[in-house]
C-alpha positions in Angstrom: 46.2 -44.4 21.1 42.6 -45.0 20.9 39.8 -44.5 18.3 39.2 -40.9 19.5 42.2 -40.1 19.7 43.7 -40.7 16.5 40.7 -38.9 14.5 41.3 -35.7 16.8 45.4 -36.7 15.7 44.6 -37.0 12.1 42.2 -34.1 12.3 44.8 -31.7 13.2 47.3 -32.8 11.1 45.2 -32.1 8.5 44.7 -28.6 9.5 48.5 -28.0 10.0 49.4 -29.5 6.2 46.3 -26.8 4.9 48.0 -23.9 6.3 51.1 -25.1 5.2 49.5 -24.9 1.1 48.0 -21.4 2.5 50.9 -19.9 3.6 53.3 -21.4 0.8 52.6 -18.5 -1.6 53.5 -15.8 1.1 56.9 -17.6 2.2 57.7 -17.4 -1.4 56.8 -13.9 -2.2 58.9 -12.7 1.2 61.6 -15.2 -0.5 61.6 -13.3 -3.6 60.7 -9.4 -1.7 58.6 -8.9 -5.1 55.1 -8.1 -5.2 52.6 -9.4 -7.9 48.9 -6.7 -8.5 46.3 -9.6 -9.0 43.4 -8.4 -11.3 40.2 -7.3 -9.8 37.6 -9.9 -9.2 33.6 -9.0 -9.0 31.6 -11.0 -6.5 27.7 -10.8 -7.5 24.9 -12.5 -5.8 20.8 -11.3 -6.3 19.2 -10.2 -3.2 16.7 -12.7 -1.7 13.3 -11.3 -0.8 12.8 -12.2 2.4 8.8 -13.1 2.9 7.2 -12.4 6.5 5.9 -15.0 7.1 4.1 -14.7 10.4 1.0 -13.2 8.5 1.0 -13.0 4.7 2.5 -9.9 3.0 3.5 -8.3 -0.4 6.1 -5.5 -0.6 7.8 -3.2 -2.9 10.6 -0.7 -2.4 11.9 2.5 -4.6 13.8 0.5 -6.2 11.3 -1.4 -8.2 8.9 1.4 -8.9 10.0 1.9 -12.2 9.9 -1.8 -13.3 6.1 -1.2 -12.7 5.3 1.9 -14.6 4.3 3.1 -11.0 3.5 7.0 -10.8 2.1 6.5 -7.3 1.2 4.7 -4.8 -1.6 3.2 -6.5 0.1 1.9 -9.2 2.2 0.2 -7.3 0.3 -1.7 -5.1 -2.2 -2.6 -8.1 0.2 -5.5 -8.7 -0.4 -7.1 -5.3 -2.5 -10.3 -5.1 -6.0 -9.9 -3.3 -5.9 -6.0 -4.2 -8.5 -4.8 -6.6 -7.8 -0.8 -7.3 -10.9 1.0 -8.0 -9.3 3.6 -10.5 -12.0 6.4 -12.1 -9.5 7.1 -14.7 -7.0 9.6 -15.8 -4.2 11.4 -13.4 -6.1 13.3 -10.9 -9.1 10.4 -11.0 -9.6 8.6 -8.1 -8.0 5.6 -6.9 -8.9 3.2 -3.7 -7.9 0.1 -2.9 -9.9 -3.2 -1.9 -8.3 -6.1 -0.4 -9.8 -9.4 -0.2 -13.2 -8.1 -1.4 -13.5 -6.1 2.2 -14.1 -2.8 0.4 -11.6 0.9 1.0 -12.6 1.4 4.3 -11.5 -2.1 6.0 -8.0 -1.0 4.9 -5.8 1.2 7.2 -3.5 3.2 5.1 -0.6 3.9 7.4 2.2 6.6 6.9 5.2 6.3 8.8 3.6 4.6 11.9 0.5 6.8 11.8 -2.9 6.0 10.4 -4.1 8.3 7.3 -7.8 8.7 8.7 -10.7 9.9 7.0 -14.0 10.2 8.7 -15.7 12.0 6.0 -15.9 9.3 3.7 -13.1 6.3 5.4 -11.4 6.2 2.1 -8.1 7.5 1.5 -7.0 8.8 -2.6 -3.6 6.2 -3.3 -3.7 8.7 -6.3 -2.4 11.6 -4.0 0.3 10.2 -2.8 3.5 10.4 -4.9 6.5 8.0 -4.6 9.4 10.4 -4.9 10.3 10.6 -0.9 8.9 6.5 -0.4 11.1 3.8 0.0 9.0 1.0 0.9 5.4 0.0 0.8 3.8 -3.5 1.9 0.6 -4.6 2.6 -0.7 -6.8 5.6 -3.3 -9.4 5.8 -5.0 -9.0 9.1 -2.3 -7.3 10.8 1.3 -5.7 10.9 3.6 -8.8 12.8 5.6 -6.2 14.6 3.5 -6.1 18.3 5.0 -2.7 19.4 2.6 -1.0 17.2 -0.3 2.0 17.6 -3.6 0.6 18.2 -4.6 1.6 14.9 -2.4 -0.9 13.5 -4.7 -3.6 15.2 -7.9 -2.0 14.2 -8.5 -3.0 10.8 -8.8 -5.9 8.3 -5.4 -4.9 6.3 -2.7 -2.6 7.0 -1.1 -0.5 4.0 2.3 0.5 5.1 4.2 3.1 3.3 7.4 4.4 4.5 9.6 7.6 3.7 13.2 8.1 3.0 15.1 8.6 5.7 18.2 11.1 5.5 21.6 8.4 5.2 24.3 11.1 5.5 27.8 11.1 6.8 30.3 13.9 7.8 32.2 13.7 4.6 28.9 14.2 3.0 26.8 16.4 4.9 24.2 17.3 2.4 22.5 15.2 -0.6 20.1 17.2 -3.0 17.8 14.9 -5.6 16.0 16.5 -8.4 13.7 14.5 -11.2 11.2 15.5 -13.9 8.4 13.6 -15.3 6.6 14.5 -18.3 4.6 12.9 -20.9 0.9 12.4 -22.3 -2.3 14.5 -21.2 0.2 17.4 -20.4 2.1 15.5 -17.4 4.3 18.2 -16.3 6.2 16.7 -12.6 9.0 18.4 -11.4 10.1 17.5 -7.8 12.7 17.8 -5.6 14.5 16.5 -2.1 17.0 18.0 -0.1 18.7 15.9 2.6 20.6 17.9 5.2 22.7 16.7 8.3 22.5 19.4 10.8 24.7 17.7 13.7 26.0 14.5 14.9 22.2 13.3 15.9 19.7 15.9 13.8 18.9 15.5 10.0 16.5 17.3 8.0 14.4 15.7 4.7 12.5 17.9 2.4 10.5 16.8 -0.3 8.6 19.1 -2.6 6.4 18.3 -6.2 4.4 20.0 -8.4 1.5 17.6 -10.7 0.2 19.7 -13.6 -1.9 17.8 -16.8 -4.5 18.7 -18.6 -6.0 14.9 -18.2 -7.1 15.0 -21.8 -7.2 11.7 -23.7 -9.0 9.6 -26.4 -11.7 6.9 -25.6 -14.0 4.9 -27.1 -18.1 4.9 -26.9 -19.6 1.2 -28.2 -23.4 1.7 -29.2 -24.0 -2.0 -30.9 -22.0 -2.0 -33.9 -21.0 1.5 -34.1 -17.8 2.6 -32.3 -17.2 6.4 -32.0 -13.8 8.6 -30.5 -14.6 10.8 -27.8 -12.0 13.1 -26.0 -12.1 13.2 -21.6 -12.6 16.4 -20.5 -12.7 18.6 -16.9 -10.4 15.9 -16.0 -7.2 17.9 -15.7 -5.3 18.5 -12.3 -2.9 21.2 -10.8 -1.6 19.8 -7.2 1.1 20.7 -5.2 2.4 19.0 -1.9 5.6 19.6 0.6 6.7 17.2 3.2 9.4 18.0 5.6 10.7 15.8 8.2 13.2 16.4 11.0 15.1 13.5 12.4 16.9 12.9 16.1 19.0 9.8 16.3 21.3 9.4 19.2 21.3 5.7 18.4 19.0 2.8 16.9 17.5 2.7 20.4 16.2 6.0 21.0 15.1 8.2 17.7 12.5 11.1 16.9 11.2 12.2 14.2 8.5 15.1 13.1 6.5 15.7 9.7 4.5 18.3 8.6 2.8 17.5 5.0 0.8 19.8 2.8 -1.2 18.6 -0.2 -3.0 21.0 -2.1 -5.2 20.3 -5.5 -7.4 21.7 -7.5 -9.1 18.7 -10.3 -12.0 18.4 -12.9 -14.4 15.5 -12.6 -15.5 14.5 -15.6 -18.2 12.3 -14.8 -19.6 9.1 -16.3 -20.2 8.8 -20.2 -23.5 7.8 -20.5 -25.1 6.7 -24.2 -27.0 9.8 -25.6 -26.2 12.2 -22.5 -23.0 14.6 -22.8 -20.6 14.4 -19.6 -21.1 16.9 -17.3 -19.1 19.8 -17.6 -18.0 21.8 -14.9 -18.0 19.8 -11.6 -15.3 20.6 -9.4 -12.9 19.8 -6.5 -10.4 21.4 -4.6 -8.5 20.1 -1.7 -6.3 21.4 0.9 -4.8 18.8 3.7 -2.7 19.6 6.5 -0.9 16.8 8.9 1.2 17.2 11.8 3.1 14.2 12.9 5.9 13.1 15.6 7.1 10.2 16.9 9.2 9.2 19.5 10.9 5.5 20.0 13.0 4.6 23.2 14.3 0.7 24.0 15.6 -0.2 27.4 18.0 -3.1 27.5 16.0 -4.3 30.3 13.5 -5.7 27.5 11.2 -2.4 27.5 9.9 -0.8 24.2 8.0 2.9 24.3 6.9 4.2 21.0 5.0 7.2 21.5 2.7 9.1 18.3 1.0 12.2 18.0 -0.7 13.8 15.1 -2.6 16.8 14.0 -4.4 16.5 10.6 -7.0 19.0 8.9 -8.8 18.5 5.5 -10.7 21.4 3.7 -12.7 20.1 0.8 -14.6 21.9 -1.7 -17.5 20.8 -4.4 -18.7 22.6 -7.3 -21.4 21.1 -9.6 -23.3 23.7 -11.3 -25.5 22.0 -13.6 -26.8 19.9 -10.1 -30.7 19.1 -10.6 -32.3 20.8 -8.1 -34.4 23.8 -7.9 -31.2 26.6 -8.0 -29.5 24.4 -10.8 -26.2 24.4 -8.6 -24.3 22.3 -6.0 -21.7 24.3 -4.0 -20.7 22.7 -1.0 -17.5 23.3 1.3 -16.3 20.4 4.1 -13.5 20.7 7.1 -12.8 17.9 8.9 -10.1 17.6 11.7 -8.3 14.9 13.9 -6.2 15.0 16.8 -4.7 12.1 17.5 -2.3 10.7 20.7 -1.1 6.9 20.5 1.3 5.2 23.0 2.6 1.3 22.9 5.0 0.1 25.7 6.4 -3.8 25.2 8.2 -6.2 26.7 10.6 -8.8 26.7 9.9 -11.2 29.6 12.1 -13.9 28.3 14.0 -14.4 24.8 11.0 -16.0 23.3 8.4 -14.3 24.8 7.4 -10.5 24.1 3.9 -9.0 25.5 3.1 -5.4 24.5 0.1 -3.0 25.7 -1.4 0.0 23.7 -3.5 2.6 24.2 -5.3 5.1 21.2 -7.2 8.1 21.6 -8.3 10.1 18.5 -11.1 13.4 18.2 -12.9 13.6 14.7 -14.6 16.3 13.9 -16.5 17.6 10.9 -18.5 21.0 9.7 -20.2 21.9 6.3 -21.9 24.8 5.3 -24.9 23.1 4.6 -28.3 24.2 6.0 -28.8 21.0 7.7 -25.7 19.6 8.7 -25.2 18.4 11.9 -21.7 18.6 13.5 -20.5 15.5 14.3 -17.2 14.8 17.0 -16.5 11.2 17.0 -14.3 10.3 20.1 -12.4 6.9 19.7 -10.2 4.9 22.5 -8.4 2.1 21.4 -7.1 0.1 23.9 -4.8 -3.3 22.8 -3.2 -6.4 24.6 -1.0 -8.2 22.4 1.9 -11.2 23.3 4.5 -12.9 20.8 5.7 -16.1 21.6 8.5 -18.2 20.0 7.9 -22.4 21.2 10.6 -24.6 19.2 9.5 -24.4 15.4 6.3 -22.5 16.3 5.4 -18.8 16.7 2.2 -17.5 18.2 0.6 -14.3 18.3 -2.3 -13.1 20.3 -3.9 -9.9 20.8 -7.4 -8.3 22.0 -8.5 -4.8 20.9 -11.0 -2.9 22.9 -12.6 -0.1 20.7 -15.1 2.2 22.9 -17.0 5.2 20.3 -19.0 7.8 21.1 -20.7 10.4 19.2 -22.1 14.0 19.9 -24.1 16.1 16.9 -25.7 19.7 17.1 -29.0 19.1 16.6 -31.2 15.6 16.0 -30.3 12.1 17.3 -26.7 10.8 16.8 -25.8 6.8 17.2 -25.5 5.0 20.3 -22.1 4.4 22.0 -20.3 1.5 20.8 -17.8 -1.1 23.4 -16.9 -3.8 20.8 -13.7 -6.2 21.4 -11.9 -8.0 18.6 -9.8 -11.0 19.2 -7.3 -11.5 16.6 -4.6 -15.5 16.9 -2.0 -15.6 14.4 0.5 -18.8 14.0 2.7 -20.0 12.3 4.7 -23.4 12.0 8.2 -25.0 10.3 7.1 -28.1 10.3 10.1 -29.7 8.8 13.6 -29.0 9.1 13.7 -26.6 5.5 14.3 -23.1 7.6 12.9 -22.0 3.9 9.2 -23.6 4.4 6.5 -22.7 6.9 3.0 -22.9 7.3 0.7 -20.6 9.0 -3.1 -19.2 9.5 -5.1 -16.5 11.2 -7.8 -15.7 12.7 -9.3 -11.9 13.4 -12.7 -10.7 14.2 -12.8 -6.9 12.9 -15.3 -4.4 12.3 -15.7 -0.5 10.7 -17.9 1.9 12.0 -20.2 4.3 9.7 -18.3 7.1 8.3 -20.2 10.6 8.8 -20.9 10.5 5.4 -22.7 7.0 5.7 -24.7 8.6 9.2 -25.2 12.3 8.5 -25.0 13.5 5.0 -27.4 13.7 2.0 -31.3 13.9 2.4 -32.2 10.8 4.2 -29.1 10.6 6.5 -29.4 6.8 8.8 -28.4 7.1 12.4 -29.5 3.4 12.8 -26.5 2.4 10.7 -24.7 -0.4 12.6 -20.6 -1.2 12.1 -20.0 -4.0 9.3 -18.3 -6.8 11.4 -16.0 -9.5 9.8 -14.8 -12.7 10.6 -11.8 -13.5 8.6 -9.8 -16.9 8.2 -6.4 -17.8 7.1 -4.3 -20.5 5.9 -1.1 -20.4 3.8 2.1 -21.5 3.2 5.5 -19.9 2.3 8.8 -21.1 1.0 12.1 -19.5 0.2 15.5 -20.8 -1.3 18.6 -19.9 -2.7 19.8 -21.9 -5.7 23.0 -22.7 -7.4 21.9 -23.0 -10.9 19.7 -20.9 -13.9 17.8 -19.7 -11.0 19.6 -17.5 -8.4 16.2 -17.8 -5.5 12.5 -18.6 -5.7 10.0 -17.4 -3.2 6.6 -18.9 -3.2 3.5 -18.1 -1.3 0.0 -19.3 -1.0 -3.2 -18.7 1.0 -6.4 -19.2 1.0 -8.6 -17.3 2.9 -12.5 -17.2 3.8 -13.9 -13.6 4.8 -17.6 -14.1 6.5 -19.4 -10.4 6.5 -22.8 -9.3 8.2 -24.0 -5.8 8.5 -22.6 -5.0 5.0 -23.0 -1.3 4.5 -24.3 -0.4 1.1 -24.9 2.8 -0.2 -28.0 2.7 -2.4 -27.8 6.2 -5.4 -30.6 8.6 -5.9 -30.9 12.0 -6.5 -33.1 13.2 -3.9 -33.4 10.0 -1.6 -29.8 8.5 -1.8 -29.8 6.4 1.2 -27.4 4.1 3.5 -28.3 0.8 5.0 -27.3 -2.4 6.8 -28.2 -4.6 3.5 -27.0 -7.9 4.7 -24.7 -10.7 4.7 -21.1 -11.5 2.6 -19.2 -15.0 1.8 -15.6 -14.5 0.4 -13.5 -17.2 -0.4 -10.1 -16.4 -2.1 -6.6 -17.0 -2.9 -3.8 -15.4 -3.2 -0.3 -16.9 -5.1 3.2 -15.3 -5.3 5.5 -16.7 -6.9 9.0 -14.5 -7.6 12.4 -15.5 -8.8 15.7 -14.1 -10.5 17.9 -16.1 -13.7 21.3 -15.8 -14.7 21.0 -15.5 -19.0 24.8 -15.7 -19.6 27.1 -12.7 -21.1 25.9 -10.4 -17.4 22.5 -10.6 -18.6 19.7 -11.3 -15.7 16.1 -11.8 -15.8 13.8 -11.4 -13.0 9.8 -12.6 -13.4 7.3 -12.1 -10.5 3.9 -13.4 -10.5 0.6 -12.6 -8.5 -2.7 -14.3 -9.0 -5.5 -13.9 -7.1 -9.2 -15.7 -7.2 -12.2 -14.2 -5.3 -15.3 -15.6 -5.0 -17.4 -12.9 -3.2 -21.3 -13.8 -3.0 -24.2 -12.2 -1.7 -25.8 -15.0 0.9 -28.4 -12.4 2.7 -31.6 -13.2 1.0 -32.0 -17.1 -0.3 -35.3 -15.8 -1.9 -33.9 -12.7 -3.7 -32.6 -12.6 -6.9 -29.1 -11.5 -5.8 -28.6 -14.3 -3.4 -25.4 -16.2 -4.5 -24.7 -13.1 -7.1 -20.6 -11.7 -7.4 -20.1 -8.3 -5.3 -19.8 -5.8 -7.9 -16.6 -4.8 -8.9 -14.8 -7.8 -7.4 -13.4 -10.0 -10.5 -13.5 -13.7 -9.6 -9.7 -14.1 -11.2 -6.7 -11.4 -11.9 -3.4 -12.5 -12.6 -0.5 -9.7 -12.4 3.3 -10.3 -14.3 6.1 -8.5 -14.0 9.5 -9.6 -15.9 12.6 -7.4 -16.9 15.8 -8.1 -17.8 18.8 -6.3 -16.9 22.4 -6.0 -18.0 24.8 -3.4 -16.6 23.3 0.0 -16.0 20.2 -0.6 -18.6 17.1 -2.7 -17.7 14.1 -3.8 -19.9 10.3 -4.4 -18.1 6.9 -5.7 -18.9 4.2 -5.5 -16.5 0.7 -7.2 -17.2 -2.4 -7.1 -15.2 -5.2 -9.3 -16.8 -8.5 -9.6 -14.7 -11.7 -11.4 -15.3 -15.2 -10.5 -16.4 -17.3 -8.0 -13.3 -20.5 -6.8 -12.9 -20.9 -3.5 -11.7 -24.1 -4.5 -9.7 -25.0 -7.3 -7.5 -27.9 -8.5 -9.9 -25.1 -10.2 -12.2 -27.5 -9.8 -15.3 -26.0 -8.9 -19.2 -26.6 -5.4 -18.6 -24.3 -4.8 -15.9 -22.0 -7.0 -17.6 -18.2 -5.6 -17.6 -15.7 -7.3 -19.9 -12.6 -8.7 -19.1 -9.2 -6.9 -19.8 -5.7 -7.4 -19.8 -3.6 -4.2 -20.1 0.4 -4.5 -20.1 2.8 -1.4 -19.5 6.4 -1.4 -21.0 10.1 0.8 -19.6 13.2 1.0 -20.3 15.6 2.3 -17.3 18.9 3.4 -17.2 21.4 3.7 -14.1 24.7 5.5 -14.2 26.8 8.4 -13.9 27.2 11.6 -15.1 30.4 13.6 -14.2 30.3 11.1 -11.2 26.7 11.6 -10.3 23.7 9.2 -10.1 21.7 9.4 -12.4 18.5 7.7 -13.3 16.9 7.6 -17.0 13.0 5.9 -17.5 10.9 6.2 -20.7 7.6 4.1 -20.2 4.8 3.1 -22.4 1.1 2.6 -20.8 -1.2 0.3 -21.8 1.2 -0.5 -24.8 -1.3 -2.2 -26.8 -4.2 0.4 -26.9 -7.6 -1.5 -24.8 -10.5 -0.6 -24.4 -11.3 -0.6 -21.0 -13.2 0.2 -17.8 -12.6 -0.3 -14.1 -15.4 1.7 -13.3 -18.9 1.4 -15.2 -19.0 4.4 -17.8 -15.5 5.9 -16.3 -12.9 5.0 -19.5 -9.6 4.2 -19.1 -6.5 6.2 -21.2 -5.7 3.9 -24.0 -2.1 4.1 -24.6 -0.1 6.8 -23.3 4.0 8.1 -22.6 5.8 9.3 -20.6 9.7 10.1 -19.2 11.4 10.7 -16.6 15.5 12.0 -15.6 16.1 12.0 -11.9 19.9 13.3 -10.9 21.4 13.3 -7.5 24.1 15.4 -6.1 
């Protein structure tokens, strides 16, 4: 018997004596014909976040909303490093989102697979959209890593992705009905409701409906010197209203449908900015009434094809009201419609295991009317056209795509921009150099540009068709690590890039009241980075912590002009450091939170001097949340504390924040 022999010998006598021990306790129990009813054991393990790492991403389902005091979406993506919210204040205030110091419009916003498009201005409200029928949101650096993807999803510097609830119903339980309230300070009043119904074996139906009512009312404080007086915010309240409804078709994972139809409809004060020695104005106005259309349809071949198809119809009505305006009649009433029609269609395929190549092709109408005496009609036709290839090599993956964008522009009367051809180049990879599945490194690179909204070209008194897109060169390099642990710490997840963003052809908007004005102003350095670190502890007697950290540094300077007095001067609004902390404890059906968001000193102009000087804040939010049952139905308990110690504070130059503030919330499904 040889050497090889006698280990495969001794190898399966060892197996034979285990089984033996193993089946020793059931020999004796059919010995004895008795039975024995062990106690019930609990197995628990924490959920690893699982970080894409082919480009960097944050994300954050339903299910950790309320750990972040989040009332929509803009709340909850405020916590995301490299994301600076631009929040005017209050409930109905506005709320936009910069990423990387690239300003709202280099940010897709993406619902379900389809791009949320604004032409008007290129800036979508996070504030109007709820989270009662989202389940997940996350944010994308340069691009979404899927390649079977709209165009759309190619065409911009980030990509906001926010995905619905999707009907999970079974024969035995054909229907599921959710209902919630939220209520609390400035006269929140937020009933909703969503009913989930399965019509067949392959057709579901999803219905989500809300109602926002507050009187946006709240106390702030005006700092002249040494004096400090109360003031109360008012014309800020808001009465909104949306439904979304969403029909489903799923013969299997490999071939689904689905159609939406979403109405939002408002009607909101703006308050206006508190200026020393001038009251607010009183009276402005805005209503709003949207309209989108949306199907999709999603087919894979197991001969390595991928279709997804995407179609959408969207119409936005939008009406102004200032009647103490400065002009001759002492009134500003003006009324705004603006319509998309929108066809997408991305094919892929799988040419070996490790190799994928997809092609898609966008085409989108935009059109716009006003009822203003000069206003010129614009129709913006768009054709995307993408090449895009994955490839898996040993520890390496690379991504590579081209995007052709062809514009062209007709208006009514006077002279409208030229056509535009422009291609953008985007190389994404990433690497595990070691044998750690957990660690990876990996960079990007994306050339990426946004047009002139027809805001930018056609409205106000000086409107500039000589406007040219805002092009940027963007530059990644990061790492990311993940690991489960056997010890305090269930997991960790780390991540880490820094980033350079090179901008020419900036677009600023320069105020007046007669002569406001648009205009190529120059050229942007941004150097950054972004942290995340997130991880979960066991605290003994079923008790569990769970701490999440995001910092971000920006350092985004003006390099046009080396003889101006800006040059080297912060962007406005842009804070060079913000830090954002989450941590909660949890214990059975009741869990604790404390969210934090501290950011650094601004300016709210590029000239960086003491008078545009904005102070740094840190503002923290506290909840309490309960999970459980009640005559065997979920339900879900949240009381929440805003800004729980009171700052003062501005995001927006001479828009005030709420101090502290309540509010509660009971959510029951059936």
């Amino acid at each position: 018997m040889n050497k090889t022999t006698k280990h495969i010998y001794f190898s399966q006598r060892h197996i034979v004596v285990v089984l033996c021990y193993l089946c020793l306790p059931v020999i004796a129990l059919a010995q004895n014909d008795t039975t024995k009813k062990l106690k019930e054991v609990k197995i628990t393990s924490s959920f690893i976040p699982v970080i894409q790492t082919t480009v960097p991403s944050q994300q954050i389902t339903n299910t950790d909303f309320s750990h972040y005091s989040a009332f929509n979406v803009a709340d909850a993506v405020r916590n995301f490093s490299g994301v600076v919210i631009k929040d005017y204040g209050g409930i109905g205030g506005l709320k936009t989102i910069s990423v990387r110091g690239l300003g709202a419009n280099h940010t897709s916003v993406i619902y379900d697979g389809v791009q949320v498009n604004d032409a008007e201005n290129g800036q979508v409200d996070l504030g109007k959209l709820n989270l009662n029928n989202i389940r997940e949101i996350s944010l994308y650096n340069g691009q979404p890593p899927n390649i079977t993807q709209p165009a759309r999803s190619f065409a911009a510097a980030s990509i906001l992705s926010i995905k619905t609830i999707k009907p999970q119903l079974t024969a035995d339980k054909p229907y599921q009905i959710t209902a919630g309230i939220k209520a609390g300070s400035f006269g929140l009043f937020n009933p909703y409701l969503q009913w989930q119904q399965r019509l067949s074996n392959t057709w579901s139906v999803i219905v989500n409906t809300y109602n926002e009512n507050a009187n946006g009312e709240y106390m702030y404080q005006i700092h002249n010197g040494n004096t400090v007086t109360q003031q109360t915010r008012i014309n800020s309240g808001i009465n909104a209203q949306q439904i979304d409804a969403s029909l489903y078709h799923a013969k299997n994972d490999s071939n689904q449908f689905n159609l939406h139809v979403n109405y939002y409809n408002s009607d909101r004060g703006l308050p206006g900015a508190v200026v020393l020695y001038t009251p607010p104005p009183s009276g402005q106005h805005l209503w709003n009434q949207d309209l989108f259309i949306q199907a999709g349809y999603e087919h894979t071949w197991q001969t390595g094809f991928h279709l997804l198809v995407n179609s959408k119809f969207s119409k936005g009505f939008l009406h102004y009201l200032d009647p103490q305006f400065p002009n001759t009649a002492h009134l500003l009433d003006q009324h705004f419609t603006q319509r998309e029609y929108y066809q997408s269609a991305a094919l892929s395929y799988t040419i070996l295991p490790n190799w994928q190549i997809s092609y898609a092709a966008d085409v989108a109408i935009n059109n716009m009317d006003a009822d203003l005496p000069t206003f010129r009609y614009p129709t913006r036709l768009t054709i995307l056209n993408v090449l895009a290839t994955n490839l898996n090599i040993g520890k390496a993956t690379l991504q590579a795509s081209l995007l052709n964008t062809n514009i062209s522009e007709t208006i009514r009367t006077g002279t409208t921009v030229p056509d535009r051809n422009i291609y953008s180049p985007t190389i994404v990879a990433t690497v595990r150099p070691f044998s750690d599945q957990g660690f990876k490194l990996r960079g990007f690179y994306k050339y990426i540009f946004r047009v002139p909204t027809f805001n930018e070209l056609y409205y106000g008194f000086s409107p500039n068709v000589n406007l040219k897109p805002e092009f940027a060169n963007q530059y990644d390099l990061g790492i990311a690590y993940h690991k489960a642990l056997n010890c305090l710490l269930d997991y960790v997840t780390v991540s880490a890039d820094g980033y350079y963003n090179n901008v020419t052809n900036k677009i600023v908007y320069i105020p007046s009241v007669y002569t406001a004005s648009v205009q190529n102003y120059g050229k942007v350095d941004i150097k950054g980075l972004d942290v995340n670190i997130k991880t979960e502890a066991r605290l003994g007697m079923a008790y569990k912590a769970l701490i999440t950290v995001n910092y971000s540094y920006q350092d985004a300077i003006n390099v046009t002009d080396p003889t101006t007095s800006t040059y080297l001067n912060q962007l406005p609004y842009i804070p060079k450091n913000t830090i954002a902390l989450n941590v909660g404890i949890n214990k059975g059906n009741w869990g604790f939170y404390y969210n934090q968001i501290s950011s650094s000193s601004r300016y709210f102009n590029n000239n960086n001097t003491p008078d545009a000087y904005l102070a740094p804040y840190a503002v923290g939010d506290a909840s309490v949340v309960y999970k459980g049952l009640i005559n065997k139905l979920p339900i879900v308990l949240s009381a929440e504390i805003n800004n729980l110690f009171n700052r003062d504070y501005v995001v927006i130059q001479s828009y005030p924040m709420p101090g502290r503030s309540f509010r509660i919330s009971f959510q029951i499904t059936i």
